[in-house]
N, C-alpha and C positions, 0 to 999 in steps of 0.2 A: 504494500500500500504506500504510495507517495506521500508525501507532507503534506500536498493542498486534501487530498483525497480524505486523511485524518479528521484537520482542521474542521470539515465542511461534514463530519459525522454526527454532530451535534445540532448541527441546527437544519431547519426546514431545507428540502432538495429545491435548487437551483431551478428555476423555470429554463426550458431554451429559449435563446432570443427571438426565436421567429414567431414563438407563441405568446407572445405578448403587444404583436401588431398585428395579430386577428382578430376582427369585429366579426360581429353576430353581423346577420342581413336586418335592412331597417325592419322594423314593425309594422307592415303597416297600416295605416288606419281602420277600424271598422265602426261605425259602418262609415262605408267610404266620403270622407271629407275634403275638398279643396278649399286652401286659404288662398285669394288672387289680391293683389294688391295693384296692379297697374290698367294693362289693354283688354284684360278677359272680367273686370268688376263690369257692374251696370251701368249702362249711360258709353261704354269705351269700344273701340272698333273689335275685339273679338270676342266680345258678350256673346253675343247671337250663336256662336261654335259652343259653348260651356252651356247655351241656353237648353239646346239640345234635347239636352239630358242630364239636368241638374236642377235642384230646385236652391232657395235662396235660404240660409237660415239667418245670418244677422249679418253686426260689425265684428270683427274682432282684431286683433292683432299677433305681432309675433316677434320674436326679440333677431335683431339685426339694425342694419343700416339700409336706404334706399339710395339708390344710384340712378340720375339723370342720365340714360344714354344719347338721349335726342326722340328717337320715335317712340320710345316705351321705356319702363324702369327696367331696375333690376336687383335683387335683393342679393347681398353677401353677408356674412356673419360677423356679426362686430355687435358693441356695446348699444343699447339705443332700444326703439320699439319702432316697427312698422306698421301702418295701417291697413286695413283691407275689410274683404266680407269675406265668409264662410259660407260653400254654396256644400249639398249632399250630393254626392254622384247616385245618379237613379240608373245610369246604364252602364257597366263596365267597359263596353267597347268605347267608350266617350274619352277616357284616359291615354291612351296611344293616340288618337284622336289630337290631343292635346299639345301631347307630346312633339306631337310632329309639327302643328302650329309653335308652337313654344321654339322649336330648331334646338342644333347644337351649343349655342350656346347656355343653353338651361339645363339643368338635371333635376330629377323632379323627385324627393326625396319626402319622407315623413319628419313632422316637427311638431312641437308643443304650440297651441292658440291659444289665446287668450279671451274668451268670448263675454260676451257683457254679465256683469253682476260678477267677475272673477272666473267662471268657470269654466274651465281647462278642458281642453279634445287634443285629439289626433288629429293631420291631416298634412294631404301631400302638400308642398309647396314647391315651387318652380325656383331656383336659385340660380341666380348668374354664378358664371365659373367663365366670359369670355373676358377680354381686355379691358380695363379699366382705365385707359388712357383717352384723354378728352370725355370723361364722365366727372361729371360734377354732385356732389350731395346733397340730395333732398333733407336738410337739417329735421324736419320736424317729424319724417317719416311717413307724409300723407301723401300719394300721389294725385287725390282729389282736387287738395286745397292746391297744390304746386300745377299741375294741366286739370283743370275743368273739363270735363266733357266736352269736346266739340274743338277742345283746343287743336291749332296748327303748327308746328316747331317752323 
């Protein structure tokens, strides 16, 4: 037996390193929830795609930053709160659906909302992961209050 081999007899066995940068797959939400915060909320040009087949539950929000990219937001993870609505997915085919509206630069992953009175869901949210060069920060979090419906860049 080596020295290190000794030493290390005592206390708890060493994890390997590779199994400590494995994640579970997200959770994800049931019953199926979208939080939208930018072109897919009500009143915005891809409402009528999410309208489909989703029904509307409130306001809510969700903890991050929002990023002005020009034609639409874009949500990354950072300090802060974002605004939006929580819609219920009625059709599962709706979700890829989206997906492909949304494009590559969004991944569309499960996160903690925030809905009125405090109370807490699941629900997919659409996250920028493209370039953040020439994006400027929607400070307050509301894509409403920063483009109005109907607004033009």
């Amino acid at each position: 037996m080596t020295r290190p081999q000794r030493e290390r007899k005592d206390r708890r066995p060493v994890k390997p390193a590779w199994s400590t940068r494995v994640r579970p797959a997200p959770r994800p939400p049931s019953p199926a929830l979208l939080f939208a915060y930018g072109t897919l909320m009500r009143g915005y040009a891809l409402h009528p795609v999410l309208a489909r087949g989703a029904a509307f539950v409130g306001a809510a929000r969700v903890r991050g930053r929002l990023l002005d990219l020009g034609r639409y937001p874009g949500l990354i993870a950072g300090p802060g709160a974002v605004h939006g609505e929580v819609f219920r997915i009625d059709r599962p085919e709706l979700l890829p659906a989206l997906d492909r509206e949304e494009g590559y630069n969004f991944e569309r992953r499960p996160a903690t909302v925030t809905l009125a009175r405090g109370r807490r869901a699941r629900a997919w949210v659409y996250w920028y992961r493209g370039s953040q060069n020439g994006a400027v920060r929607i400070p307050d979090g509301d894509y409403r209050r920063a483009r109005p419906p109907g607004y033009r860049p």
